[in-house]
Backbone as JSON, one array per atom type, in Angstrom:
{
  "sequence": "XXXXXXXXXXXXXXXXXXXXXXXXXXXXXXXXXXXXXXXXXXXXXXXXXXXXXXXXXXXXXXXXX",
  "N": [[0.85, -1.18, 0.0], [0.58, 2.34, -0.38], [1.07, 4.45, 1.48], [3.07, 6.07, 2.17], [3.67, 9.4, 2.81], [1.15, 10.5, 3.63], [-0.75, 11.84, 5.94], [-2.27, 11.08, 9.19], [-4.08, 10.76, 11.83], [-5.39, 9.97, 15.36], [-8.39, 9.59, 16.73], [-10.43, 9.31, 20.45], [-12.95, 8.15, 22.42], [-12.92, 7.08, 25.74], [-13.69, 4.1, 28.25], [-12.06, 2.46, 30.44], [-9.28, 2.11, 30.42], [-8.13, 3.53, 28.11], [-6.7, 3.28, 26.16], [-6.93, 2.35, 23.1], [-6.16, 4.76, 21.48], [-3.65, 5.38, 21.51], [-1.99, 2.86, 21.07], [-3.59, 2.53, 17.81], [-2.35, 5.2, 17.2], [0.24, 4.13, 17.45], [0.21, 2.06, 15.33], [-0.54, 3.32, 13.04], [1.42, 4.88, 12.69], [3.54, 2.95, 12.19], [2.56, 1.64, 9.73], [3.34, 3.79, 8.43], [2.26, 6.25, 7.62], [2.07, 10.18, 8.52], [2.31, 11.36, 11.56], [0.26, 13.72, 12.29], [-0.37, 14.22, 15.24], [0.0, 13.72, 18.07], [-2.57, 12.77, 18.81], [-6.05, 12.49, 20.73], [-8.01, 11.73, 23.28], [-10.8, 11.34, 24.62], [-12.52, 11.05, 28.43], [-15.25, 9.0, 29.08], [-18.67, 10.14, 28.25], [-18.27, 13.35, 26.08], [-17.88, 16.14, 28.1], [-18.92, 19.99, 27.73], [-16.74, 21.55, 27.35], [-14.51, 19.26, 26.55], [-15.34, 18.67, 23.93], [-15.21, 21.6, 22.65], [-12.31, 21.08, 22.65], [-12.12, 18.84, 21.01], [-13.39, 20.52, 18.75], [-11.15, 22.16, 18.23], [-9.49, 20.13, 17.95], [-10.08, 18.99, 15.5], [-9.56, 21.23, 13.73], [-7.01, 21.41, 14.32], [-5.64, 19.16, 12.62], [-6.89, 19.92, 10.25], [-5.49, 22.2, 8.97], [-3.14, 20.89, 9.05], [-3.1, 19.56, 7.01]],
  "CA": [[0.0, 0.0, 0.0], [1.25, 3.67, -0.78], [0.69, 5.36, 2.49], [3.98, 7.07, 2.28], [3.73, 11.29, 2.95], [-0.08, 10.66, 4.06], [-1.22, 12.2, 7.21], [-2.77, 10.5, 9.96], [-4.48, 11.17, 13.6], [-6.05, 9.32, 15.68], [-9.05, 10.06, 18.27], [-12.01, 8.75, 20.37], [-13.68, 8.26, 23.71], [-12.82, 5.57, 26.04], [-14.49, 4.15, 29.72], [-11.35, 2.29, 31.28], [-8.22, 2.16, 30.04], [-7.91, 4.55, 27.31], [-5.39, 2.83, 25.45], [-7.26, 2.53, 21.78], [-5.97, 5.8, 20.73], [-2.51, 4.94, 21.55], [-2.51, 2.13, 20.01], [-4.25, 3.32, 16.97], [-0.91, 5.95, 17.19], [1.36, 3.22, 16.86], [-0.25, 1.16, 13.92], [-0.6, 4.24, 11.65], [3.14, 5.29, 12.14], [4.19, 1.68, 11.61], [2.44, 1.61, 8.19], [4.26, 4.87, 7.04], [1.62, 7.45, 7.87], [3.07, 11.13, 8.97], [1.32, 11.57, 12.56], [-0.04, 15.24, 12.99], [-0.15, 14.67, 16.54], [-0.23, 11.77, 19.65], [-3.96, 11.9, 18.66], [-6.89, 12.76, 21.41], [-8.66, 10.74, 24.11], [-11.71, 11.89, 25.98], [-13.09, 9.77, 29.04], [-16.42, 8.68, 28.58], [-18.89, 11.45, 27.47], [-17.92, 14.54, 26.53], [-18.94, 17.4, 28.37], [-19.25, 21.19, 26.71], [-15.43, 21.87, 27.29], [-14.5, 18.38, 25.62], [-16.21, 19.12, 22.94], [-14.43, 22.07, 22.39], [-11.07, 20.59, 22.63], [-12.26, 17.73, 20.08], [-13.14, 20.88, 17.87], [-10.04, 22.65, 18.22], [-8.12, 18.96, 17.58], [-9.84, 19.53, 13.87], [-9.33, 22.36, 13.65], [-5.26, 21.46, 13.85], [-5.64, 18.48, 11.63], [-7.6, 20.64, 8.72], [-4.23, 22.78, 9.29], [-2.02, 20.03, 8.38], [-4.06, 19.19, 5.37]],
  "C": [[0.88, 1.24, 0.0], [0.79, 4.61, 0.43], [1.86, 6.39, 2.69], [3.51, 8.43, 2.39], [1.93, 11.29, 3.15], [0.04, 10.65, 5.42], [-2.45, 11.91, 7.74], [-3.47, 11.03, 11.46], [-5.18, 10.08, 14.01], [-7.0, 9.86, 17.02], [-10.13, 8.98, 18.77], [-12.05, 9.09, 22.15], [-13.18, 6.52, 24.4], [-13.54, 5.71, 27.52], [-13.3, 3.53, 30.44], [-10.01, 3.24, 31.1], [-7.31, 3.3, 29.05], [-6.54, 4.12, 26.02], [-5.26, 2.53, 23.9], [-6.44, 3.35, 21.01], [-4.26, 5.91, 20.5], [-1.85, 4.02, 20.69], [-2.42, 2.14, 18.62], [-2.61, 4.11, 16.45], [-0.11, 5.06, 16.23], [1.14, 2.25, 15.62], [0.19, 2.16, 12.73], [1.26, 4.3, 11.48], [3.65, 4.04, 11.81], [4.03, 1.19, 10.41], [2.7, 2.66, 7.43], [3.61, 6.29, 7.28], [2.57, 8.18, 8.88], [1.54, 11.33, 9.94], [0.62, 13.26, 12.43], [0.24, 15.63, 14.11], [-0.48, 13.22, 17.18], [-1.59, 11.47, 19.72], [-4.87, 12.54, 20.27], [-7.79, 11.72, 22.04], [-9.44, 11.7, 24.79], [-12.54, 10.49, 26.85], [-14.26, 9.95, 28.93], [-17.21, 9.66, 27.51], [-18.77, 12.4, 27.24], [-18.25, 15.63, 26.68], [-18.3, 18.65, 27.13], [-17.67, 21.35, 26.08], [-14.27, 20.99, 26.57], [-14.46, 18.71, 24.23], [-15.39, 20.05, 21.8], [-12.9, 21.51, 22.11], [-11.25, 19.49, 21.41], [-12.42, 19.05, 18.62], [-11.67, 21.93, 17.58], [-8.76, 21.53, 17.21], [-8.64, 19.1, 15.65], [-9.36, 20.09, 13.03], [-7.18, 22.12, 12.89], [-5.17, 20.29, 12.75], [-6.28, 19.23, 9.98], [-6.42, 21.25, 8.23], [-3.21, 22.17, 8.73], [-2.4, 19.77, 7.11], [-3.26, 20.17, 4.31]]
}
């Protein structure tokens, strides 16, 4: 696969562990993808301020684009 100079992130929501997004991290960079960033975790649901921070994390990925 040609994933070379393609940019990657990773986010989500977790209830224990949180360790998906991590994870997730390490797969993409191991198949070649250029990270943006260590990616975003919120615990369970996310309140207003969340929220925000999830649109901000777009915000920097649209950026890299």
């Amino acid at each position: 696969m040609k994933l070379k100079n393609k940019k990657a992130a990773a986010f989500g929501s977790y209830g224990w562990s949180g360790e998906g997004v991590k994870l997730l991290t390490g797969l993409l960079e191991g198949c070649g993808f250029e990270l943006i960033n260590d990616g975003i975790r919120i615990q369970w649901v996310p309140d207003q301020a969340a929220i925000e921070h999830c649109r901000e994390y777009g915000r920097e990925i649209a950026k890299a684009l």
